[in-house]
C-alpha positions as CSV (number, residue, x, y, z in Angstrom):
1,X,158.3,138.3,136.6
2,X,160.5,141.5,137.7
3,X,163.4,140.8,139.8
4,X,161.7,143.8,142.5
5,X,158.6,140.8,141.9
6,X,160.7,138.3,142.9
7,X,162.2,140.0,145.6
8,X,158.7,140.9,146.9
9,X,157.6,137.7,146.7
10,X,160.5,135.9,148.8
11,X,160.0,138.7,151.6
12,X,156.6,138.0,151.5
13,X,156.8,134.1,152.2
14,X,159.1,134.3,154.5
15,X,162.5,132.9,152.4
16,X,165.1,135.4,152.9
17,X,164.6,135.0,156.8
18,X,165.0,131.7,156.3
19,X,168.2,132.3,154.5
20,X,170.0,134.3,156.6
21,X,169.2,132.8,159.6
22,X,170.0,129.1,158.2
23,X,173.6,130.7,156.9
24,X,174.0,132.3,160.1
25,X,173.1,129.3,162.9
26,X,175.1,126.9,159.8
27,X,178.5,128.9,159.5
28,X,178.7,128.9,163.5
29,X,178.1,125.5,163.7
30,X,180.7,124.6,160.8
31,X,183.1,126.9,162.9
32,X,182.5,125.2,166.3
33,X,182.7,121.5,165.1
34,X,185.4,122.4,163.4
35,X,187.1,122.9,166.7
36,X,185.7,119.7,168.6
37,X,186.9,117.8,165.8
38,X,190.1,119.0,165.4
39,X,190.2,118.8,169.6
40,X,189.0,114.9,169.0
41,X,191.5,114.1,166.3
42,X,189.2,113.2,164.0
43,X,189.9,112.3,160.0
44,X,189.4,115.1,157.4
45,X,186.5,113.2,155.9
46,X,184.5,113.9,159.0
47,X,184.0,118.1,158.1
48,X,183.9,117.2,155.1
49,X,180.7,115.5,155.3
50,X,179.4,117.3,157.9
51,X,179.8,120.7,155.2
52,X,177.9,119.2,152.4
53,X,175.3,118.6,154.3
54,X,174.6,121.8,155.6
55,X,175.2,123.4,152.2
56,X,172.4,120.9,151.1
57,X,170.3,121.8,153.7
58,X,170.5,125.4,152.8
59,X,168.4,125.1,149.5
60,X,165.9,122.4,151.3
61,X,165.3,125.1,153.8
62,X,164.3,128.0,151.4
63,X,162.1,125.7,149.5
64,X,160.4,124.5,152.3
65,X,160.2,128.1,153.6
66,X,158.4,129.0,149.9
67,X,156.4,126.2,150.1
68,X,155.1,125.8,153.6
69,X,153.8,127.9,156.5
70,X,153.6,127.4,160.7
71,X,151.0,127.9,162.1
72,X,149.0,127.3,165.3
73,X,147.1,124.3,163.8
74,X,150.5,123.1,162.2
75,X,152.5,123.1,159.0
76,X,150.4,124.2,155.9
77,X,151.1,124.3,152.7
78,X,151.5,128.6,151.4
79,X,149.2,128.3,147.6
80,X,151.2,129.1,144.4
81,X,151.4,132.3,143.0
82,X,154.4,132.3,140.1
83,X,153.1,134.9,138.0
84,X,154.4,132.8,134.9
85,X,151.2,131.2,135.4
86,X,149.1,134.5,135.1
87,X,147.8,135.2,132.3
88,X,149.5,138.6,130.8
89,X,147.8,141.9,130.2
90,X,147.9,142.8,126.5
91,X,149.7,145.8,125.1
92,X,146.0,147.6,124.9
93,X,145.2,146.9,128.9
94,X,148.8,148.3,129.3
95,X,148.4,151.4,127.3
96,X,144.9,152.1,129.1
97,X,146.1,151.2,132.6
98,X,148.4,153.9,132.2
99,X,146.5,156.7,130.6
100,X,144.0,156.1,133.1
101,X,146.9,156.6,135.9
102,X,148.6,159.6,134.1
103,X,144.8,161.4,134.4
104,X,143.6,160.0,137.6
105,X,144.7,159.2,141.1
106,X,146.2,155.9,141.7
107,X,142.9,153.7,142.7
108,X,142.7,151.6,145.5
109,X,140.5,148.7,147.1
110,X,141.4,147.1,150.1
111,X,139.9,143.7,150.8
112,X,138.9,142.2,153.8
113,X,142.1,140.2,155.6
114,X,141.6,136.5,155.4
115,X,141.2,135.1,159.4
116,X,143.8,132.4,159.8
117,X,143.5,132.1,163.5
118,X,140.7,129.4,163.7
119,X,138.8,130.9,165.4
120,X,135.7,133.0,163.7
121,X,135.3,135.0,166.6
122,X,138.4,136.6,165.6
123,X,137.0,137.5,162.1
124,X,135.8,141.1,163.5
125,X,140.0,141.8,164.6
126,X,140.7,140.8,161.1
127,X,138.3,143.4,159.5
128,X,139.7,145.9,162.0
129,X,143.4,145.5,160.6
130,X,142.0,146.6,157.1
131,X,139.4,149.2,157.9
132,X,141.7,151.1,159.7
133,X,143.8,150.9,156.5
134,X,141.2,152.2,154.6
135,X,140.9,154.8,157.1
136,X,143.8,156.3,156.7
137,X,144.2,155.9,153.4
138,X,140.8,158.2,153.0
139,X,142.5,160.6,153.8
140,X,144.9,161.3,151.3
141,X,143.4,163.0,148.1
142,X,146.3,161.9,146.2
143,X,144.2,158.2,145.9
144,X,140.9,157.3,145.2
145,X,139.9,154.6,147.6
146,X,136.9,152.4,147.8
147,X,134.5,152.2,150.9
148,X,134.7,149.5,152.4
149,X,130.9,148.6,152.0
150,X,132.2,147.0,148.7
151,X,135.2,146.5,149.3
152,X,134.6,143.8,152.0
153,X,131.6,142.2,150.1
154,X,134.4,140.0,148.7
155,X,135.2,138.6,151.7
156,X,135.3,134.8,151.9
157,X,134.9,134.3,148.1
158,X,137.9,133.4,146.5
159,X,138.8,136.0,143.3
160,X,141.6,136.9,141.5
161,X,142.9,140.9,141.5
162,X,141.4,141.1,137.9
163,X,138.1,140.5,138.5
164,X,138.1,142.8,142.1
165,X,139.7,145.7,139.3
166,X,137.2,145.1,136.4
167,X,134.0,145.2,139.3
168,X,135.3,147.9,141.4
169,X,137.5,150.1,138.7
170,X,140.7,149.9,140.7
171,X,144.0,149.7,139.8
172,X,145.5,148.3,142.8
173,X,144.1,145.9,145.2
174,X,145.5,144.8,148.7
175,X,145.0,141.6,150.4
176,X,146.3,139.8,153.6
177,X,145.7,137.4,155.9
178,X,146.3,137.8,160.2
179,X,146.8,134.7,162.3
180,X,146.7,135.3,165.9
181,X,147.9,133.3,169.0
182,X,147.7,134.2,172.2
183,X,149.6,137.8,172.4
184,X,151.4,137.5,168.9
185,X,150.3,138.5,165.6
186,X,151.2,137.6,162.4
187,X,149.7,140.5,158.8
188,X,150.8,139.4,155.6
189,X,150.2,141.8,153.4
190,X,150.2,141.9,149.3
191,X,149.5,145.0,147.0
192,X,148.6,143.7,143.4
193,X,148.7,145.4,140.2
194,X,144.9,144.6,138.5
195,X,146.2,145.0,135.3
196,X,149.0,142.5,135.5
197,X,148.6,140.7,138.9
198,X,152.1,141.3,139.5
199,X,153.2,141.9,143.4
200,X,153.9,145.9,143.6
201,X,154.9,145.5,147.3
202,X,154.2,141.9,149.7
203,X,155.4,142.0,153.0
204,X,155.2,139.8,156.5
205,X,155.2,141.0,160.0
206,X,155.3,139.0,163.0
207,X,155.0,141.0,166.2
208,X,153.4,141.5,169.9
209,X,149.5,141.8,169.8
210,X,150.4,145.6,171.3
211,X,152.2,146.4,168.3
212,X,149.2,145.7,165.6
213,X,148.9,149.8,165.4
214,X,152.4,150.3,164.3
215,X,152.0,147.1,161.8
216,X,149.0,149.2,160.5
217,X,150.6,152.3,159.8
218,X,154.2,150.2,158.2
219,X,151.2,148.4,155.8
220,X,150.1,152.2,155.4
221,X,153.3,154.1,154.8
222,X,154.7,150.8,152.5
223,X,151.6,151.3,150.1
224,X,152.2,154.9,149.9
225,X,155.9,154.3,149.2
226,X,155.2,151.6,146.7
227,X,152.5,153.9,144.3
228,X,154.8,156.8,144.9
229,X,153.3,159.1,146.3
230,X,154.9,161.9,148.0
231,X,153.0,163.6,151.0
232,X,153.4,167.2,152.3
233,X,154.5,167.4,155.9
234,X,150.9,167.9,157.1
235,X,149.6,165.1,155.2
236,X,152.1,163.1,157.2
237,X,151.0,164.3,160.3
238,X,147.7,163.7,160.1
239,X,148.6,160.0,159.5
240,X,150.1,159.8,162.2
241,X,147.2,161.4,164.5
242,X,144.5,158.1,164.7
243,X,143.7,157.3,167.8
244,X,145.2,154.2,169.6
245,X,142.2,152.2,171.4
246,X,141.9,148.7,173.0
247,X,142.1,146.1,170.3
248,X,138.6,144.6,172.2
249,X,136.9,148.1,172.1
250,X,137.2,148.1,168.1
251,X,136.2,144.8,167.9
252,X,133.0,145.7,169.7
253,X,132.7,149.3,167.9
254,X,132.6,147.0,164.5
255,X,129.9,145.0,165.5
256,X,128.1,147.6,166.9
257,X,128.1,149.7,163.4
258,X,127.3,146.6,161.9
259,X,124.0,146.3,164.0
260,X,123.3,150.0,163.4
261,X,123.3,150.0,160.0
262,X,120.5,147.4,159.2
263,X,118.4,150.4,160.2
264,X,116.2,148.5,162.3
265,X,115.2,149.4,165.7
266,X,115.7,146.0,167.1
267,X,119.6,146.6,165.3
268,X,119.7,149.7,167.1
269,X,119.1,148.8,170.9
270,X,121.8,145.9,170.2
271,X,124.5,148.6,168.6
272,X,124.1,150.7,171.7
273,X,124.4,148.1,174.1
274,X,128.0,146.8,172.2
275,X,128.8,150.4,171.5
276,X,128.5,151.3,174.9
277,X,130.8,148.5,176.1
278,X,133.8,149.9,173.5
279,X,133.5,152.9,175.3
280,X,133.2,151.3,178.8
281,X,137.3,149.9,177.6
282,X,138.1,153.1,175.5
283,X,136.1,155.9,176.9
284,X,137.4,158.7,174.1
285,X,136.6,156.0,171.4
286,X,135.3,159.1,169.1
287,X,133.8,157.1,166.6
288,X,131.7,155.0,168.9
289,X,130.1,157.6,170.4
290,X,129.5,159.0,166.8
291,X,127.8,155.7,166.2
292,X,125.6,155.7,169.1
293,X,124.5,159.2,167.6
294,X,123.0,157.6,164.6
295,X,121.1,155.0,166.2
296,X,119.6,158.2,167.8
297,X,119.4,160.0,164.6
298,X,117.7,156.9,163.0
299,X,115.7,156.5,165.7
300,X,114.1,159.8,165.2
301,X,113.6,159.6,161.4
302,X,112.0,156.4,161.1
303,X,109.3,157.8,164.1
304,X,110.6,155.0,166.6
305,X,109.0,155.5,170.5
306,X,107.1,157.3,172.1
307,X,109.2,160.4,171.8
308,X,110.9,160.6,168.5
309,X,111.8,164.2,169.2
310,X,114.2,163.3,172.2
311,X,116.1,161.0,170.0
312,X,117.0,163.5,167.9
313,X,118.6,165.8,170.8
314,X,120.1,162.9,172.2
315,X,121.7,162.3,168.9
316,X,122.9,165.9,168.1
317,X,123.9,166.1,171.4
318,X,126.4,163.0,171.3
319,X,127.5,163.4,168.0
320,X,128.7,167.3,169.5
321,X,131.0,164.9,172.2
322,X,132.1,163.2,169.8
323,X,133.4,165.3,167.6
324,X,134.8,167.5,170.9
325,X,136.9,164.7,171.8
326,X,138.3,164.1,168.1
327,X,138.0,166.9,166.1
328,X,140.1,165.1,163.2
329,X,137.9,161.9,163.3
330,X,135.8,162.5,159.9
331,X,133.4,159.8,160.7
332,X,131.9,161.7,163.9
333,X,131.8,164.9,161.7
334,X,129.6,163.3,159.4
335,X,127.4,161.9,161.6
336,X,127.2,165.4,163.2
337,X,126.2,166.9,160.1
338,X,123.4,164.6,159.8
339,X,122.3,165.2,163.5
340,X,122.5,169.2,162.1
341,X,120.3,168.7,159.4
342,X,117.3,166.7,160.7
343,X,117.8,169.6,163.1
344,X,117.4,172.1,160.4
345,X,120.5,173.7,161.0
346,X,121.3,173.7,157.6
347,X,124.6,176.0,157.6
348,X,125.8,173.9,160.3
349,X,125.3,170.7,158.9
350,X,126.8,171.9,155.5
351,X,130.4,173.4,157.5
352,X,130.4,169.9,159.6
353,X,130.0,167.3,156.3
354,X,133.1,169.8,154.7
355,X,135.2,169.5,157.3
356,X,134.4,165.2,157.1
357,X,135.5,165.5,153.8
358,X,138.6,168.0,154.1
359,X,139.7,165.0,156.9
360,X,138.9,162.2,154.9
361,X,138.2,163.4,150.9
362,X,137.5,159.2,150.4
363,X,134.4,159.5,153.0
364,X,132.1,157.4,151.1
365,X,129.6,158.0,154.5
366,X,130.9,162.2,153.9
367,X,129.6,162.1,149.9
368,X,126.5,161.0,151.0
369,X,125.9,162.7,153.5
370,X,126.4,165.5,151.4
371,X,124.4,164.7,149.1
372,X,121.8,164.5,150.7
373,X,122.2,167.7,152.9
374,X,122.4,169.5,149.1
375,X,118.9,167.4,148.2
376,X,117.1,169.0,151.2
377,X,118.6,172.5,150.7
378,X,117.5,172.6,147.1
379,X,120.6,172.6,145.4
380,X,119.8,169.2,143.1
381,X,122.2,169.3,140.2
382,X,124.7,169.4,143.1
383,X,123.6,166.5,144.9
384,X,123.4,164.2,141.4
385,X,127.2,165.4,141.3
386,X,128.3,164.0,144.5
387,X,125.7,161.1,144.2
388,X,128.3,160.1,141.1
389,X,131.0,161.0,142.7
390,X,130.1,158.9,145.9
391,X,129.1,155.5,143.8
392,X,132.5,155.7,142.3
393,X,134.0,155.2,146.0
394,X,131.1,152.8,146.4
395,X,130.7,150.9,143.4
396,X,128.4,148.3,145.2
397,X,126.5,150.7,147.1
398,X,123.5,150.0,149.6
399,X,120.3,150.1,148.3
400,X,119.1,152.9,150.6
401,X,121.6,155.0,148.0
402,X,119.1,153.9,145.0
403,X,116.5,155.8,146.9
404,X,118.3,159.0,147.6
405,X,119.1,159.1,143.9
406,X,115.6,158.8,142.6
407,X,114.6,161.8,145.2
408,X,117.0,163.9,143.2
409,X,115.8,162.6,140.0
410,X,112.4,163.4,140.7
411,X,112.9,166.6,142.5
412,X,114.9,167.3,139.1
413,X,111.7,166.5,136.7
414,X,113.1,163.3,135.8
415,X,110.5,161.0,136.3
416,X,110.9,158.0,134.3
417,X,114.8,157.9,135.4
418,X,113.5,157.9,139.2
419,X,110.8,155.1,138.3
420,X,113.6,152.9,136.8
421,X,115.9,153.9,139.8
422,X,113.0,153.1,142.4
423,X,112.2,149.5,140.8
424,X,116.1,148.5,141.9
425,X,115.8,149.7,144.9
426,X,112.7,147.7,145.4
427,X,114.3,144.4,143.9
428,X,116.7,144.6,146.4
429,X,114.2,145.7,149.4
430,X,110.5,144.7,148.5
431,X,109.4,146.3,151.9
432,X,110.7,149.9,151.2
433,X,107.1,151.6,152.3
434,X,108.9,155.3,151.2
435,X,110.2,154.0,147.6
436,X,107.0,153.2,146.8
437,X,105.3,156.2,148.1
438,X,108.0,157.8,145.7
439,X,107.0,155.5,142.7
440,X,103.5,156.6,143.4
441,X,104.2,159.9,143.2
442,X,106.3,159.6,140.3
443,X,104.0,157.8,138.3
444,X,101.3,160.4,138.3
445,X,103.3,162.7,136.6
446,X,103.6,160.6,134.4
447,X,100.3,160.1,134.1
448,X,100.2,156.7,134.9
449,X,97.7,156.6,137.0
450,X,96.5,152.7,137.5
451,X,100.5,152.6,138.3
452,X,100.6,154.7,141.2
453,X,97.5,153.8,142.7
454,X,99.2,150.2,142.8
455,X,102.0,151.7,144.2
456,X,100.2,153.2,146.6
457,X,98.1,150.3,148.0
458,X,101.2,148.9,148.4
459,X,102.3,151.8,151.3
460,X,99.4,151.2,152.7
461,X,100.0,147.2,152.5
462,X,103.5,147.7,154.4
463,X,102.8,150.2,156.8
464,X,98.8,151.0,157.3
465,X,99.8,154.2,159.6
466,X,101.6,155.8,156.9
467,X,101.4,159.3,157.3
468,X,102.0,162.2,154.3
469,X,101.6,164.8,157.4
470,X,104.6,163.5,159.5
471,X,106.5,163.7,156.3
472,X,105.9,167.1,155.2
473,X,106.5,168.1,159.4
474,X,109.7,165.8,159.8
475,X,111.5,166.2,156.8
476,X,114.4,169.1,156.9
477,X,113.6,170.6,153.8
478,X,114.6,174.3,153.5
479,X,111.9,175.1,151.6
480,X,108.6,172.9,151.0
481,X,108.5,173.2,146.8
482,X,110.0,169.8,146.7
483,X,107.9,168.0,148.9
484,X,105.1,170.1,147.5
485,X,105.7,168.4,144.4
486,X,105.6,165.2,145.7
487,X,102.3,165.8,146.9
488,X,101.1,167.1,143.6
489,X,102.2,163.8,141.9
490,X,100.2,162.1,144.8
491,X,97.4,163.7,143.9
492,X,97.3,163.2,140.0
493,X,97.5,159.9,140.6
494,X,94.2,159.9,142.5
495,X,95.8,158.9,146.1
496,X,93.6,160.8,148.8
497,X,95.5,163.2,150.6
């Protein structure tokens, strides 16, 4: 272990606090006993004694401060983490490690902060603390940082940095834990090399719940410092510029996203309503009003009430005021580029989902929404690009990413590739009405044609009011030869349309 390790490692647990303040509180009580004594007339022995002691106790206390933790359910033990006891990267992981770093950007995932508070309710404040990490950290093209999405799906499990590096091909990884009582706060932070599971940087901070936005940007500018990167004056600034919102408001903005993004209606009408109470504390919350757009947005593509059609102006119309009030918030640009383009305002959408990604060059949610803004505007080879590109930042992606992919395979002529594509999509969601409607199309040109009748049947099965003509009226394609298409493969495979 390195001596900057070691040093890393005794900030992080807390031992050379305890040092100096144990040396500090022990010399001043040497000094003023000392001068009792002397007052009292007492023997020699008597300071003697009374200085062994402490000098004993200075060791006991760093061990203990190593060892053990306090906490608001008591003292607990901190676990073990000599990296004697780590197994150590060969000569070849070494070598690769750091080709891979002299070609690419230093890589990044940042977990999901362990809740020590006791409380689960507390488990959204906790996410909070390392999505807005993530935020800013998007922002800097000098890293390649994974999307949340999978970095979080570790959460709860325990792994080693290894194994989060091998599955997500990151050479870093940062982890932490929060404990909070009443208005304090306690972050610990660690950033581990994957390769070696050495510390690169650990730190603690115990502050005032007020003060969890500067602990944010210390964690922030400490990682940066740490992987050496050196940032322009502009880059800088635009750190510096995320907004500062009532720590209740995110915690109600993350539930809310989480509700909207099981795509559900029923999800939906609960993410507005919790959306809509951030914003009732933090009324320029941006990114909650972007998120109330989507529902909208959502709302209108899936064909949801009895006017569709004034979902989607309600959606492009929010998403505008959102990204009015924050112009640098790349989340609310993206969303506002997908408002554009189920509005068929194609340019528009294209300028907004460039200026996400000139904000935020990590936006997982930017890559695909450009993607699919390319798919729809014809452009196919470029949205299999940024497809790549964005399942690099997403290595565990969502399964509704499986389906975007097969439409550019199968708009590209690759049929088999979008059949194989579809099939894990379906594994993973067996009630996908449009991937099989896909998989029927694809299968008739392959000729397959007992396939895609199966496939079919099974549209029908999920969602008997199916209909091929809302498609073909709904979807913002620039020109129809894609869809077209589609229809032709429909057809082949003897589907009555």
């Amino acid at each position: 272990m390195s001596l900057r390790g070691v040093l890393a490692e005794l900030r992080h647990r807390g031992v050379l606090k305890v040092a100096t303040v144990y040396a500090a509180i022990g010399w001043i009580a040497l000094q003023v006993l000392s001068l009792l004594l002397q007052n009292f007339g007492a023997p020699d022995w008597v300071i003697k004694v009374t200085t062994t002691f402490v000098l004993i106790g200075f060791p006991v206390a760093c061990l203990m401060a190593w060892g053990f933790d306090i906490t608001p359910e008591g003292v607990r033990p901190v676990p073990l983490t000599f990296k004697g006891s780590t197994p150590q990267p060969t000569s070849a992981e070494l070598k690769s490690a750091a080709s891979i770093e002299a070609t690419f950007p230093p890589s990044i995932a940042v977990l999901a902060f362990n809740n020590l508070s006791g409380d689960p309710e507390q488990g959204y404040f906790s996410d909070g603390i390392a999505e807005d990490i993530i935020t800013d950290l998007s922002k800097l093209s000098e890293l390649c940082v994974i999307a949340r999405n999978s970095s979080f799906t570790y959460k709860g499990k325990v792994v080693d940095a290894k194994q989060v590096g091998r599955e997500l091909g990151v050479r870093y990884v940062l982890e932490g834990s929060v404990r909070k009582a009443g208005n304090r706060v306690r972050v610990t932070s660690q950033l581990i090399d994957t390769t070696t599971c050495a510390h690169v940087w650990a730190d603690r901070f115990d502050r005032d719940l007020k003060d969890i936005f500067v602990v944010q940007d210390e964690i922030t500018l400490e990682i940066i410092e740490a992987l050496r990167i050196k940032l322009s004056p502009e880059k800088q600034a635009r750190l510096a510029q995320r907004g500062r919102f009532d720590v209740e408001a995110c915690n109600l903005f993350l539930r809310g996203r989480e509700r909207a993004l099981l795509l559900t209606g029923a999800g939906n009408v609960e993410a507005r309503k919790l959306l809509e109470a951030a914003i009732a504390i933090s009324p320029e919350f941006s990114s909650a009003h972007a998120c109330i757009a989507f529902t909208h947005v959502d709302d209108y593509i899936m064909g949801r009430g009895e006017e569709p059609q004034q979902s989607l102006e309600a959606g492009l119309t929010i998403a505008q005021h959102a990204c009015a009030m924050d112009d640098d918030d790349a989340y609310a640009h993206a969303i506002h580029s997908l408002a554009l383009l189920w509005s068929r305002e194609h340019d528009k959408a294209l300028a907004e989902v460039r200026r996400c990604l000139v904000q935020a060059p990590n936006s997982a949610e930017g890559h695909l929404q450009l993607s699919n803004l390319q798919y729809y505007l014809g452009d196919i080879e470029g949205a299999l690009r940024t497809l790549d590109a964005y399942m690099q930042l997403d290595p565990l992606y969502p399964e509704i990413a499986l389906y975007f992919l097969a439409e550019a395979q199968a708009a590209a002529g690759r049929f088999d590739a979008a059949v194989a594509t579809l099939l894990r999509r379906l594994e993973r969601n067996p009630n996908s009405e449009t991937s099989y409607a896909l998989l029927a199309s694809c299968y008739g040109h392959l000729g397959k044609l007992a396939e895609g009748r199966a496939a079919w049947a099974e549209v029908l099965r999920i969602s008997p009011g199916f209909s091929l003509e809302r498609r073909r009226r709904v979807l913002p394609f620039r020109t129809p030869e894609i869809f077209e298409r589609r229809l032709e493969g429909l057809r082949m495979a003897g589907v009555p349309i």
